[in-house]
C-alpha positions in Angstrom: -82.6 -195.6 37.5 -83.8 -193.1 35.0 -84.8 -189.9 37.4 -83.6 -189.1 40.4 -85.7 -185.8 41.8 -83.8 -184.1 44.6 -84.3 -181.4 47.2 -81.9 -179.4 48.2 -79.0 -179.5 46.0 -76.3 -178.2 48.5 -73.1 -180.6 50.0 -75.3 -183.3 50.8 -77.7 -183.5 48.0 -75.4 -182.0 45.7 -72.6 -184.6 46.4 -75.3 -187.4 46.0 -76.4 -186.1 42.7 -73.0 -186.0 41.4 -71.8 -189.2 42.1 -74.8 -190.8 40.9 -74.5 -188.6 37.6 -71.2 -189.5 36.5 -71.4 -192.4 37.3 -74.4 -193.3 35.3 -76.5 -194.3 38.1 -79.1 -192.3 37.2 -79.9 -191.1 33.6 -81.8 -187.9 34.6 -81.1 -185.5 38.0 -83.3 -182.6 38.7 -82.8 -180.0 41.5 -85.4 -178.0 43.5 -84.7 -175.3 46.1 -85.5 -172.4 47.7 -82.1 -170.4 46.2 -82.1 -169.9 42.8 -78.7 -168.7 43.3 -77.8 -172.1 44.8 -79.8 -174.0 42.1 -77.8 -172.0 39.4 -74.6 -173.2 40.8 -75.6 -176.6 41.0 -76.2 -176.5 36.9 -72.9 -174.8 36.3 -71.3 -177.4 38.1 -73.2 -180.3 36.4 -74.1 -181.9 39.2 -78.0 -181.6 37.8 -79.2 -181.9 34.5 -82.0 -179.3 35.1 -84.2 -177.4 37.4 -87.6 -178.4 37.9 -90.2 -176.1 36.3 -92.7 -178.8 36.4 -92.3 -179.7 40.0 -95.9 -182.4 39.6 -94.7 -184.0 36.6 -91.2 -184.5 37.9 -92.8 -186.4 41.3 -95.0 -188.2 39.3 -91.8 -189.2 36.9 -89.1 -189.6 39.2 -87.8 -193.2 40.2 -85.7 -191.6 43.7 -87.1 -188.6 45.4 -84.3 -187.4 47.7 -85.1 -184.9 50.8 -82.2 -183.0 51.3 -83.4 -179.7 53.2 -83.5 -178.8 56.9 -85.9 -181.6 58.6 -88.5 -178.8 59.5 -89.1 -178.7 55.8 -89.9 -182.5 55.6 -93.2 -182.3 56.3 -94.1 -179.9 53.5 -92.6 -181.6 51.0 -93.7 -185.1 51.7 -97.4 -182.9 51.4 -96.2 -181.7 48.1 -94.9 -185.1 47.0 -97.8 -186.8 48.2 -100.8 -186.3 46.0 -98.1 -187.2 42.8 -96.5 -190.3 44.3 -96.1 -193.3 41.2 -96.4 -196.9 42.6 -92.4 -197.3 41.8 -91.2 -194.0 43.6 -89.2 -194.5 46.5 -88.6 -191.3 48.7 -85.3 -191.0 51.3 -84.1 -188.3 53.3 -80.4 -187.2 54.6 -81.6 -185.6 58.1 -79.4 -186.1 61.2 -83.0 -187.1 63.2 -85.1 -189.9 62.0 -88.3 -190.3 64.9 -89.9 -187.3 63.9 -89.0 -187.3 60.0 -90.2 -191.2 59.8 -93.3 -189.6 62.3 -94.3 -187.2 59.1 -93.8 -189.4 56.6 -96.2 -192.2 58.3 -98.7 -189.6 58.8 -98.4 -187.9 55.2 -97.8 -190.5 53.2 -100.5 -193.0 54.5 -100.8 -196.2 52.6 -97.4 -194.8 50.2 -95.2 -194.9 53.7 -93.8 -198.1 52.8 -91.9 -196.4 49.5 -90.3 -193.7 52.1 -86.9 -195.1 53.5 -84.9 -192.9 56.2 -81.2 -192.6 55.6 -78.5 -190.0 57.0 -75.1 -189.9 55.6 -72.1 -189.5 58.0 -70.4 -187.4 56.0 -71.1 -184.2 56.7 -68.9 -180.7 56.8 -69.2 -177.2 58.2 -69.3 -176.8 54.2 -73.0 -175.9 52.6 -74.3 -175.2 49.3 -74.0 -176.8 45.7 -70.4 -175.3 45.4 -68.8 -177.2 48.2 -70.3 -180.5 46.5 -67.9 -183.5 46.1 -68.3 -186.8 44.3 -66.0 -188.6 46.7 -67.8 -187.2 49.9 -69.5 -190.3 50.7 -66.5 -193.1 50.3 -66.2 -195.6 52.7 -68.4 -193.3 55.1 -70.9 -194.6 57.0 -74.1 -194.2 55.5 -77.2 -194.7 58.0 -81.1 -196.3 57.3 -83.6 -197.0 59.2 -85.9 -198.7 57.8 -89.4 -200.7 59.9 -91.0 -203.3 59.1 -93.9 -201.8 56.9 -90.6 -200.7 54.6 -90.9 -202.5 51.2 -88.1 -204.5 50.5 -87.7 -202.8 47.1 -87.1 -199.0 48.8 -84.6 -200.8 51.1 -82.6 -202.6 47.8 -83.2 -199.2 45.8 -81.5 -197.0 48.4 -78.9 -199.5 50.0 -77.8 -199.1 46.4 -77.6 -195.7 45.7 -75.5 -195.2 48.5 -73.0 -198.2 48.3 -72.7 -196.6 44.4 -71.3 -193.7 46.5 -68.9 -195.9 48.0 -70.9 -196.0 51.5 -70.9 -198.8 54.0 -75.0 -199.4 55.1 -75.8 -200.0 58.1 -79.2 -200.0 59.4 -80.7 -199.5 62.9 -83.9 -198.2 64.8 -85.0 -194.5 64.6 -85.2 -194.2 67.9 -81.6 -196.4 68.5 -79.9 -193.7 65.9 -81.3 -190.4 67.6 -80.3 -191.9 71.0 -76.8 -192.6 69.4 -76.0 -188.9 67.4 -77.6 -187.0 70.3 -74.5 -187.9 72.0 -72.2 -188.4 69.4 -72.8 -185.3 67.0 -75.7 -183.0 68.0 -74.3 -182.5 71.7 -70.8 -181.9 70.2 -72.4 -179.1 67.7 -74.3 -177.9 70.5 -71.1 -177.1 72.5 -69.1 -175.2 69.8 -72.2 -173.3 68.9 -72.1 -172.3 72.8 -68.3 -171.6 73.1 -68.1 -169.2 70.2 -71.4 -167.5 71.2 -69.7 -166.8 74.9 -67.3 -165.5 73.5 -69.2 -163.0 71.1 -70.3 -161.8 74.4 -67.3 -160.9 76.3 -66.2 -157.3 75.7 -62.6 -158.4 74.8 -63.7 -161.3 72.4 -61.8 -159.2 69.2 -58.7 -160.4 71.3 -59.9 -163.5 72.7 -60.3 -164.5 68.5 -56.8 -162.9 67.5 -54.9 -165.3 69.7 -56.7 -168.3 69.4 -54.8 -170.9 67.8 -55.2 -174.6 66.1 -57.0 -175.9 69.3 -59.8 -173.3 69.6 -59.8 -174.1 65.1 -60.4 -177.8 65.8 -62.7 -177.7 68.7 -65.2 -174.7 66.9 -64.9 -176.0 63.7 -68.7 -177.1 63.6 -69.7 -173.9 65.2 -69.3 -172.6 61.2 -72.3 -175.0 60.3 -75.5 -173.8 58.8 -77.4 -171.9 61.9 -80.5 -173.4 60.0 -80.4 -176.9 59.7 -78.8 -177.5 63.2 -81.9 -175.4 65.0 -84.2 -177.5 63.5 -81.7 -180.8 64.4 -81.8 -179.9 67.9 -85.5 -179.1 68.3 -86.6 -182.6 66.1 -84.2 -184.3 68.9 -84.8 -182.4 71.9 -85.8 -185.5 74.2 -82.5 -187.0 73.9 -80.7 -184.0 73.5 -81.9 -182.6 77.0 -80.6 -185.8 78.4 -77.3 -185.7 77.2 -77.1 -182.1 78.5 -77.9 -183.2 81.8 -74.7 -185.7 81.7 -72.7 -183.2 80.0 -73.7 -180.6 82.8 -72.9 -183.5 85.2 -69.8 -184.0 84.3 -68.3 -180.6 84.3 -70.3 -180.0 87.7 -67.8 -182.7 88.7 -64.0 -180.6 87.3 -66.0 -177.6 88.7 -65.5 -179.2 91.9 -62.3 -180.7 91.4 -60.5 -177.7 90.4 -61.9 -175.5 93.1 -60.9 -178.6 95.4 -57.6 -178.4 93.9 -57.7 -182.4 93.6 -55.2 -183.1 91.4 -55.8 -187.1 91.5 -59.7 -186.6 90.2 -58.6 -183.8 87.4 -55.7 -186.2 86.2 -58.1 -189.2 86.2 -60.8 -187.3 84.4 -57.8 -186.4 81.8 -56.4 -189.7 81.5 -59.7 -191.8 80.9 -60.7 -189.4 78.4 -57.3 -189.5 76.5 -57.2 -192.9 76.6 -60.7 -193.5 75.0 -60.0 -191.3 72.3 -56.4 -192.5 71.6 -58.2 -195.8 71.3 -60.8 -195.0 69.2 -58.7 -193.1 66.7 -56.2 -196.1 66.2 
């Protein structure tokens, strides 16, 4: 490949661009962004070889275009990229929804759609910004696509390459299949540590609450320190499932509610040892 353009040159993004850089993937990496502070980190730390100042000419050129911004920004960058697109571009995204982003891209893009390809990396961190980019982020990580059947089979070859340069392992499912899938298995679980620490913000005694909180309350917030930005725009793109996994989530603890104030001991212990067991299993 002899350009790759990307957008948004923070972990994501940033990570991508330096793997495929020194490793000769790519001959040519340009950045654009919104922070020029972030952009000029991203050139100190070479993981561009410039910033676009020709934004038209670098669509037009570019064999990747990368989206890696906030998903509410999708839409007015495929309307930027549009009008520019080359008959050999292929354009991918690293959003955590796919319905909506693929939804836009149909809809912008037109007869161009089948050159966009969704991906989403699993490889994420509470970690943002060109300075916390690593060229070993995306090794043996899961890595994402989902590609319909209007997709050419040149986007899919393109990016399942990129990515397994990276060190990924492709997979590649529905939109609708993945959003139903990270709902439960990421964007709920952000949801929750978002809400935990911003109870506790509220209680008049949270300065001690924070003091004495320990490895536990570290682990289970950790993702609560994520970027406020992209994750608003996560759980709004997947609201449909996201409301439904709140419902079983609100379920569930309607039912320990219960126990506890019950003082049943057999239903609190069974609820305990399922859950153990399930994730003692799954992290074997």
């Amino acid at each position: 490949m002899n350009k790759i353009l990307i957008f948004g040159v923070g972990l994501i993004g940033g990570s991508l661009a330096l793997n495929a850089k020194n490793t000769a993937f790519a001959s040519h990496i340009v950045g654009v962004g919104r922070n020029q502070d972030n952009l000029d980190d991203a050139i100190k730390l070479k993981l561009i070889d410039r910033i676009s100042d020709d934004l038209e000419k670098d669509i037009a050129d570019s064999h990747i275009i990368v989206i890696a911004t906030p998903v509410a920004q999708f839409p007015s960058i495929l309307k930027t990229i549009q009008p520019h697109l080359a008959s050999h571009t292929i354009i991918t995204d690293v959003g955590s929804t796919k319905t909506e982003v693929m939804k836009s891209a149909k809809e912008i893009l037109g007869v161009q759609y089948s050159q966009f390809i969704g991906g989403h990396p699993i490889a994420g961190s509470e970690k943002h910004g060109a300075i916390s980019a690593d060229i070993d982020l995306f090794k043996n990580k899961n890595v994402i696509l989902t590609p319909d059947e209007t997709t050419s089979p040149h986007a899919r070859e393109t990016i399942e390459s990129l990515w397994k340069n990276a060190g990924a392992v492709v997979s590649n499912m529905s939109h609708t299949e993945h959003d139903k899938i990270f709902s439960t298995i990421s964007h709920l679980p952000h949801l929750l540590a978002f809400s935990l620490v911003d109870m506790i913000t509220h209680r008049s005694n949270a300065n001690e609450l924070l003091k004495f909180a320990a490895s536990g309350f570290k682990d289970f917030t950790r993702i609560a320190a994520s970027s406020p930005e992209m994750w608003k725009d996560i759980t709004l793109d997947n609201k449909q499932f996201i409301l439904e996994d709140i419902q079983h989530f609100e379920n569930e603890i309607k039912l320990l509610k219960e126990a506890i104030q019950h003082e049943d001991t057999k239903k609190i212990f069974a609820l305990f040892e399922n859950a153990s067991k399930t994730r003692n299993k799954w992290s074997q």
